[in-house]
N, C-alpha and C positions, 0 to 999 in steps of 0.2 A: 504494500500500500504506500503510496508516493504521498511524502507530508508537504504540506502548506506554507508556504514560506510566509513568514509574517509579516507582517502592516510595515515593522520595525529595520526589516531586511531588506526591501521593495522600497520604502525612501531611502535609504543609506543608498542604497545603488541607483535611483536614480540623481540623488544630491551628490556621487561619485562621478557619475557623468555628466551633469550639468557643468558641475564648479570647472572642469577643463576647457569645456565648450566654451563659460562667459570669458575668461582668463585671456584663450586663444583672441575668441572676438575684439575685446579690447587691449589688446595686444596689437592686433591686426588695426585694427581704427587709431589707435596713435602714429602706429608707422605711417596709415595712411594719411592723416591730419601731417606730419612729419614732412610730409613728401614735397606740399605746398612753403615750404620757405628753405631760405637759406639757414644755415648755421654755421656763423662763420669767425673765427680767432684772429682777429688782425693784431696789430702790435697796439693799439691804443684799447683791445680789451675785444671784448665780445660783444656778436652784433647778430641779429634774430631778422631775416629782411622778407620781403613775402615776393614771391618765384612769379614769372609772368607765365610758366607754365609748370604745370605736375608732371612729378618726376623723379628720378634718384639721382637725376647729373647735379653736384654741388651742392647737394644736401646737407652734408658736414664739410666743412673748408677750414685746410688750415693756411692763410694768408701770409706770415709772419715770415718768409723768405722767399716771396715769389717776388720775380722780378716783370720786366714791360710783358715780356713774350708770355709768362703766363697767363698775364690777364687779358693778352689778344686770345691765348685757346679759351679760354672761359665768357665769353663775351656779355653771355647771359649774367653772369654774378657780377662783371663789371658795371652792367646796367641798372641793376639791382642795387649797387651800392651807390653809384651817381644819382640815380629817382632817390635814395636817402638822404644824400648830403643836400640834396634840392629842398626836398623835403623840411629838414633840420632848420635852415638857411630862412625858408620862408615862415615856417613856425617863430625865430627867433625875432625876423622885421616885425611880425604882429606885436 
């Protein structure tokens, strides 16, 4: 005769496979919130800029010894950082 598994067994295992499910999910939705900006370490400190497109090119950047040619290959994070200092520049006139 095959016993019944109880009330107490049947949520632990379903609350066993939930909590990886939610964990993954939001895991997975930070990365992809992530994806929309820069993160980037220049020498005057750290700078958070938002991507004119979604992505993983320049997601994390470390700035702090690139020179002209790098920021020709990166052109996107170059632009990204000039819309900021614009940005900065025109917050400050007001």
């Amino acid at each position: 005769m095959a016993r019944k598994r109880s009330s107490r067994s049947t949520k632990r295992t379903k609350r066993s496979f939930t909590t990886p499910v939610v964990v993954v999910l939001i895991v997975v939705a930070l990365i992809a919130g992530a994806m929309n900006y820069h993160f980037v370490v220049t020498k005057n400190g750290f700078k958070v800029l938002k991507k004119s497109h979604w992505g993983p090119k320049d997601t994390f950047v470390d700035t702090r010894s690139w020179g002209p040619l790098d920021w020709i290959d990166h052109s996107d994070l170059l632009k990204a950082m000039v819309n900021n200092t614009i940005n900065n520049l025109k917050d400050d006139v007001k």
